[in-house]
N, C-alpha and C positions, 0 to 999 in steps of 0.2 A: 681337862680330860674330855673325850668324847661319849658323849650321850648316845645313850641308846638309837637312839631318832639321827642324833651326824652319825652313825655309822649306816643307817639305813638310807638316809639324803645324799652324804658328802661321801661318804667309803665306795657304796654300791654304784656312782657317778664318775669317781677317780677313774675305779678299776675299768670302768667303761670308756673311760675316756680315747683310749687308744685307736678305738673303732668310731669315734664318731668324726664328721666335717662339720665345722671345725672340729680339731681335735680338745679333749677337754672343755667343751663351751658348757655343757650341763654342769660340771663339777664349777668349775668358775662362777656360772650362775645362781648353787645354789650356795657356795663358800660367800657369796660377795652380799648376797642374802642375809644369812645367817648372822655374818657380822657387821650388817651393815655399812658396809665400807661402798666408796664413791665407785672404787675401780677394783679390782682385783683380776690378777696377772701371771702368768709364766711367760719369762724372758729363754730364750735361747741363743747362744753367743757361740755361734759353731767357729773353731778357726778359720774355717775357711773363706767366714762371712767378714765385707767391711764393718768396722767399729760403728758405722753412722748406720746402718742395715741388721741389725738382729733382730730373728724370728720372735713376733710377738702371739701371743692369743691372751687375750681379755675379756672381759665382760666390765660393762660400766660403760663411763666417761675417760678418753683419754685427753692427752694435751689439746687444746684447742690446734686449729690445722695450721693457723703460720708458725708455731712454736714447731710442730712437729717438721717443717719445710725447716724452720730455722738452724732446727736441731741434728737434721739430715746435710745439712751445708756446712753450718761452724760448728752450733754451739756445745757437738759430741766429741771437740778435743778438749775441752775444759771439764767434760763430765768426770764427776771423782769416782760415781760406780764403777769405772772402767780399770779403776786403779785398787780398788777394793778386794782384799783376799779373805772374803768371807770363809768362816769355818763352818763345814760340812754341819747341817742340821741341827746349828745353833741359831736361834729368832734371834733376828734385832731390829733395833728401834731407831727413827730416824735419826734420834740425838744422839744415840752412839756414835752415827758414821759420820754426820756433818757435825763438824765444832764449829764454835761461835768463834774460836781463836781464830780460825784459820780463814783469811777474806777469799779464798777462792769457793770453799764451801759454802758461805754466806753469800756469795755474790749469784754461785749456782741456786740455792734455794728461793733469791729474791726472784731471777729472773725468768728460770723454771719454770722449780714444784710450786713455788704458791700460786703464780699464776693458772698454773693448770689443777688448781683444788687439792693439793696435797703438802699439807703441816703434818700429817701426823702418818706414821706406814708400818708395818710389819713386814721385815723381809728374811727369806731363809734359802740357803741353797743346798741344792740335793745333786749327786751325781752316781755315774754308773762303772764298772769296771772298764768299759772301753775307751771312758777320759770324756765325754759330754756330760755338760751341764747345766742345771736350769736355774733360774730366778724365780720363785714362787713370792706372790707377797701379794699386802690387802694394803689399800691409804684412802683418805679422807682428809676434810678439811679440820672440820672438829665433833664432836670432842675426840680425843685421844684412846686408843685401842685399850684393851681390860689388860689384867692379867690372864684372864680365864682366854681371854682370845688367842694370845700367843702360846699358852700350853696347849690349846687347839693346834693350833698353826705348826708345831712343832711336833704333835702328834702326826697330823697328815703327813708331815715331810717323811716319816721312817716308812707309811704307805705311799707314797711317789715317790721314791725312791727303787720300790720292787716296780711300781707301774713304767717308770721310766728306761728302766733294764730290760724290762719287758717289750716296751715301745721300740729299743733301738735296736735290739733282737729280732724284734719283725723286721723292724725298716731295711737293716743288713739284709737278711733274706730273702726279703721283695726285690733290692738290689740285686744279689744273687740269682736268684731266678730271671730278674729282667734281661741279666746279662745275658744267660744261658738262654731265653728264648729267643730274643735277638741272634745269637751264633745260630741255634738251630734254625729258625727263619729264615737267617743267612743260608743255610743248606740244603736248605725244604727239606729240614725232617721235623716230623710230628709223630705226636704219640695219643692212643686215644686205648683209656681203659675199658673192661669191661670184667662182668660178673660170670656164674658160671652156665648162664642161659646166655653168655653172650651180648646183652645190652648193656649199653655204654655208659657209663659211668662218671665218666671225667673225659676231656678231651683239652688239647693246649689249642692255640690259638692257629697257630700253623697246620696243626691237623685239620682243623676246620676252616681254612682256608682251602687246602689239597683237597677237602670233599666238593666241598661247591665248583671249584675248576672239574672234575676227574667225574666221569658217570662211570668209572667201574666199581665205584663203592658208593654205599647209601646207607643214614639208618631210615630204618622202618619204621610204618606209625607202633608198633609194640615198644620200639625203641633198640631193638637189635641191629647190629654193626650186618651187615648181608652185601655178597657180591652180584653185578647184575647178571655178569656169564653166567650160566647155572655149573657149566663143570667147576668153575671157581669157586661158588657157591657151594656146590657139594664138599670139594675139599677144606672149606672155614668150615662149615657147621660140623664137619666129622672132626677136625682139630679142636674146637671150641668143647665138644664133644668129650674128649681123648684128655684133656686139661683139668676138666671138670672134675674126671673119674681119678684122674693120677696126674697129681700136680709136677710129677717130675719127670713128665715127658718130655722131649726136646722142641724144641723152637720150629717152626715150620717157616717156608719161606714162601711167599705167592708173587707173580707178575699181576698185576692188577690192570694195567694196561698201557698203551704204547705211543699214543698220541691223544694227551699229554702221557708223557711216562713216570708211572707209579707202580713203586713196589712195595711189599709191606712182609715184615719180619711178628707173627704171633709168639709169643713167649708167656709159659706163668709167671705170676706176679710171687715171686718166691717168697716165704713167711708172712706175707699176709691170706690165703686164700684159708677164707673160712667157712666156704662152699655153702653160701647161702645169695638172696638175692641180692641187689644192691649194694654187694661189699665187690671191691676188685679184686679179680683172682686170678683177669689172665690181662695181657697187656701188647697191643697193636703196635708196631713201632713200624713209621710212614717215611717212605724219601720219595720224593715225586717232584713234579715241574710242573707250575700254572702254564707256561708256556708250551704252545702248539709246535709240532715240530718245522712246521715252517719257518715260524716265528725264530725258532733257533738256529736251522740251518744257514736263514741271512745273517745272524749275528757269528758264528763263526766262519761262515765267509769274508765279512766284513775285518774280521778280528784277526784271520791267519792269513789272510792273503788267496782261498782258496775257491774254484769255480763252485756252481750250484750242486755238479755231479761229484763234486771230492767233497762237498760240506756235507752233503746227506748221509754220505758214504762213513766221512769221520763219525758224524752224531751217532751213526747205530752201531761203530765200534769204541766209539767212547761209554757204547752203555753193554758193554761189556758182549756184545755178539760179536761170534765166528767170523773169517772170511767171507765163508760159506751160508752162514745163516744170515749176516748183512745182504750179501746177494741176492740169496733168496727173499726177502724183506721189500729190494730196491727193486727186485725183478730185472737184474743183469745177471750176467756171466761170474764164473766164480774167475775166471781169465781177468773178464773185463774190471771186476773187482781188485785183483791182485795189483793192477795196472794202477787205479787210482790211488790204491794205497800206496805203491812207491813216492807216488807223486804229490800224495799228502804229505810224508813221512820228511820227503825233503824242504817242501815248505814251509813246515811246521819246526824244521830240524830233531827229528824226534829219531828214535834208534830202533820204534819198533810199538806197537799197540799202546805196551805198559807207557811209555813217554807221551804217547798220545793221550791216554785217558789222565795221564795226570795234568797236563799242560792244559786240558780243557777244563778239566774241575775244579783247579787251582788256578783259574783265569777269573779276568773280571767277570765272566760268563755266571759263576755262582751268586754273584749279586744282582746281576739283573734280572 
């Protein structure tokens, strides 16, 4: 059973294990501790890993290093762990799983575990609703594990078992989110939170990327999200304003600027806003381009086949401007405008704006 003291050492170490690098090196440290054991282990045998390759983390002494080269070359098709269908968070003892009957287990133990300090082991395995699972276990050379140690070892397992559910639940979601920031990075959108005075709170990585390219947005040394136009300016802090007071007012939209081009959608942070400082309660949602419009107009040049006066012309109707207000923008003609547009349209083979903005946004143009 666990002692007052292992649940204080070993429990409050488990539970933390999730969060440290390595992961579980404390809990292993002081489990290997505690029972004095040479080595002590969690094995991880994902499918997707070669049989010679499973995720280890230890504490102790492992195989000496040419056993372990040896072991990563041959001698992990002869291994009988690999063949073993341990029962869920029953301990066992080395002499259950190797018999003396059988020469391939005896041959493994000669060649091996003794050499690498291990006659004697406790091992237990634990697993999670999503189908991963781990190898928890202690081994030495002599003397041989208690009973009290394995009713330990057996106890920890029904708490790693919650830690290890726990563990793969984050990892999924780290996953998850990595994917989804990656897409958004793909798109240059970013999102950056803030409270009801407007300082930021939380920001993704891409949104902080769009600040450092883009001088139409900055935070302040108070820590407030602020636009540097003042008319822009004026319309955030009355929006921020307006959120504060009545969380269910609508989204506001603002142009932040043009080259680079950023634009930014404010919105409450619906059900959470608890209208105090430091909690999120309204929420910036960023699409913009680290790239200077130069920089763009050669690459759809490059990419549609079209001169310097039709690429500039496209990029300020691909971001959603007029004929007319392209024009005005380009400083030509709404004439001379209409003219390059034919002539993009046809290069591009597009039927008309909508084909154009799509053909450029859904071009390799979004990843670079």
């Amino acid at each position: 059973m666990l002692t007052i003291r292992d649940e204080d050492d070993l429990l409050s170490a488990l539970y933390q294990g999730p969060f440290e690098q390595p992961l579980w090196n404390t809990f292993l440290e002081r489990l290997r501790a505690r029972t004095g054991a040479r080595y002590a282990g969690i094995i991880f045998r994902p499918p997707d890993r070669p049989a010679n390759s499973p995720i280890e983390l230890f504490s102790g002494e492992r195989a000496p290093a040419h056993l372990n080269r040896l072991y990563e070359e041959e001698l992990y098709k002869t291994d009988p762990f690999l063949a073993f269908d341990l029962r869920e968070g029953r301990v066992y003892s080395l002499s259950e799983l190797l018999l003396d009957s059988n020469p391939e287990h005896v041959r493994f133990r000669r060649e091996v575990l003794e050499p690498s300090g291990i006659r004697h082991m406790r091992i237990v395995r634990v697993s999670e609703p999503g189908g991963v699972s781990a190898w928890l276990s202690i081994s030495r050379d002599r003397p041989d594990f208690t009973a009290a140690d394995a009713a330990m070892l057996s106890r920890l397992a029904i708490h790693f078992r919650t830690c290890l559910r726990s563990h793969i639940a984050l990892e999924r979601e780290k996953l998850r989110a990595s994917i989804a920031d990656d897409v958004m990075s793909r798109l240059s959108f970013g999102w950056i939170s803030l409270d009801v005075n407007g300082c930021v709170v939380e920001r993704t990585p891409e949104a902080t990327r769009i600040l450092q390219y883009e001088q139409g947005l900055r935070i302040s040394r108070s820590g407030r999200l602020v636009a540097t136009d003042p008319a822009t300016e004026r319309k955030l802090s009355a929006a921020i304003k307006a959120f504060a007071a009545s969380p269910g007012e609508r989204p506001r939209a603002f142009n932040i600027g043009t080259d680079p081009w950023v634009e930014m959608l404010l919105a409450p942070l619906s059900g959470s806003n608890e209208g105090t400082a430091g909690t999120p309660a309204m929420i910036a949602y960023l699409q913009g381009d680290t790239r200077s419009a130069s920089d763009r107009n050669e690459q759809i040049a490059e990419l549609f086949g079209l001169l310097p006066s039709e690429a500039r012309l496209a990029l300020a109707l691909s971001r959603g401007m007029t004929i007319a207000e392209a024009a005005e923008s380009l400083g030509i003609t709404v004439e001379t405008a209409r003219n390059y547009s034919k002539k993009i349209y046809a290069k591009m083979g597009a039927r008309g704006q909508n084909d154009l903005i799509r053909y450029i946004l859904t071009s390799v143009l979004a990843l670079a």
